[in-house]
BAZA-395109 format. One record per residue: x, z, y of N, C-alpha, C in turn; residue in one letter. Coordinates in steps of 0.2 Angstrom, whole numbers, plus 5000, padded with zeros to 4 digits. Example, Ala and Ser with C-alpha at 12.3 -4.5 7.8 and 13.67 -1.06 7.14 Angstrom:
REM BAZA-395109
506650394972506250394978506650394984a 506450354989506850364995506450395000s 
REM end
This chain:
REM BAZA-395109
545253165482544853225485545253285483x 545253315486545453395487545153435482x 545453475479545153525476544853585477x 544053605473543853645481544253715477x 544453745481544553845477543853885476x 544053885469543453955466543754015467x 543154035470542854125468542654135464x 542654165462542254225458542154305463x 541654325464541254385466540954405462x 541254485459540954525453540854565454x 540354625451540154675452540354725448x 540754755446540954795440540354865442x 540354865433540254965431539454945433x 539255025437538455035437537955025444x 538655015448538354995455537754945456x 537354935459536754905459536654875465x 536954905472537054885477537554795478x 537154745479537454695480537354655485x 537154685489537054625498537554615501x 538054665500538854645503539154585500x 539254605493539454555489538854455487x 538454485487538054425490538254405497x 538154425502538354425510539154365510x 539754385507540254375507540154325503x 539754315495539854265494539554175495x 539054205499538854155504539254155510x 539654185514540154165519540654115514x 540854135509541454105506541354015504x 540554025502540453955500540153915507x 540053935512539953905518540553875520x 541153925519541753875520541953825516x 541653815512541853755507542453775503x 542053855497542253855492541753845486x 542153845483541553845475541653925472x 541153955475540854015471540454045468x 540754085459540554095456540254175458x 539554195455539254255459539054285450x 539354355448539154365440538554405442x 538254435447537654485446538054555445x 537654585445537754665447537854695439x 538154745439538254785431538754745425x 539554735430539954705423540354745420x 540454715414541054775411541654735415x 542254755415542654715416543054685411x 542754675404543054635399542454575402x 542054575404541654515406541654475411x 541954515417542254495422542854445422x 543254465417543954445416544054375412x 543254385407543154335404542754265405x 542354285409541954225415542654215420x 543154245421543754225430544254155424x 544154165417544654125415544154075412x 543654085411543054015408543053985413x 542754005419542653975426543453945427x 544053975427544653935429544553945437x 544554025439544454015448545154035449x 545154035455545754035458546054115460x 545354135463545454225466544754245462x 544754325463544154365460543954395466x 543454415467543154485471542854525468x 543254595469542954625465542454695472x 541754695470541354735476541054805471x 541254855475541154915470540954985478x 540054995476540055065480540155125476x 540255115472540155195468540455255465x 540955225472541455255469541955265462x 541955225456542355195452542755165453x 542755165460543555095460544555115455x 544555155457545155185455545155165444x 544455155443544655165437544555095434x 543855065441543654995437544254905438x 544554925446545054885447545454885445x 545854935444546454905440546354915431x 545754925427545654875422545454815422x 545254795426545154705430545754675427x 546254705433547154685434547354685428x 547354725423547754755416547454685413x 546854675411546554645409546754565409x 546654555414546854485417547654485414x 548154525415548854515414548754525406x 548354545403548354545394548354495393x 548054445396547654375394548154305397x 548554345401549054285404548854245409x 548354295413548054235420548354295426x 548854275425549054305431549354275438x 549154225437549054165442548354185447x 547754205445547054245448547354295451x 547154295457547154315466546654365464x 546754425466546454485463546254515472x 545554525473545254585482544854615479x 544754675483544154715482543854735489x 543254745487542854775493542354815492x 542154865497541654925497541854965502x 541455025497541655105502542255115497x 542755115499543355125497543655165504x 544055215501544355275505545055245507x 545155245514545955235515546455235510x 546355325508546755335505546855305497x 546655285495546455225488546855175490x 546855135495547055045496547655045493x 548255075495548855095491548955095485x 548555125480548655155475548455065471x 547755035475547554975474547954935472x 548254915480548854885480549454855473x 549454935473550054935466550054905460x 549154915459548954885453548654825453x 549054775460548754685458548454675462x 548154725468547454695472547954655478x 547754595481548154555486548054615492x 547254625493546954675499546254695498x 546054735501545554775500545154795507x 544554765506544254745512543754805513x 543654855517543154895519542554875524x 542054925524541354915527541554905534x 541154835538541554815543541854755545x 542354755539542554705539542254635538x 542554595543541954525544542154485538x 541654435538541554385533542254325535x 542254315540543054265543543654305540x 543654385540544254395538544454385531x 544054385525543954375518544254285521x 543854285523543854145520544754145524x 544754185530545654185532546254205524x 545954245524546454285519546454255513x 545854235510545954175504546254105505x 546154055512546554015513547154045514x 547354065515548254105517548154095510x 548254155506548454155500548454115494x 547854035495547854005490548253935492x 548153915497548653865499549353855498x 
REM end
């Protein structure tokens, strides 16, 4: 039997807002993955620490509050302290163009904005995991 790929979808910082992230994380396991959902309000050392207990494969990281510039790439950092640099790192929200770049640099594979469909996340995870 095949193995199924986990997710994880997390909520970093004080954002409260999580129907996107709920949304997606139901699109993901409809495709026949196994994922992990940590609830709303993480720190990112708890994030980092449930993506290596769980053993998933990629993270999602969903943030409206504008902290992304400071909570994603300690996610990234974090992860590389700990040597799980093998976990497939995305984010999603309201995220500014002008950010995805800066994202990019610090470990995110890609960076999904408001709009984007729930098929382009389960595409972009099978590319990347397979």
């Amino acid at each position: 039997m095949e193995k199924k790929i986990r997710v994880m979808i997390a909520k970093p910082g004080l954002d409260g807002h999580d129907r996107g992230a709920k949304y997606i994380a139901r699109a993901l396991r409809d495709a026949g993955m196994e994922v992990i959902y940590t609830g709303i309000r993480q720190t990112p050392e708890q994030i980092v620490n449930a993506a290596i207990q769980e053993d998933v494969n990629i993270v999602g990281l969903s943030l409206l509050s504008g902290a992304h510039n400071f909570l994603f790439p300690k996610v990234a950092k974090l992860l590389k302290q700990k040597g799980a640099t093998d976990i497939i790192l995305f984010g999603g929200g309201v995220i500014p163009d002008e950010d995805i770049e800066f994202l990019k640099q610090k470990g995110f594979k890609a960076i999904f904005t408001p709009g984007t469909s729930a098929q382009e996340v389960v595409d972009f995870i099978y590319e990347n995991i397979k």
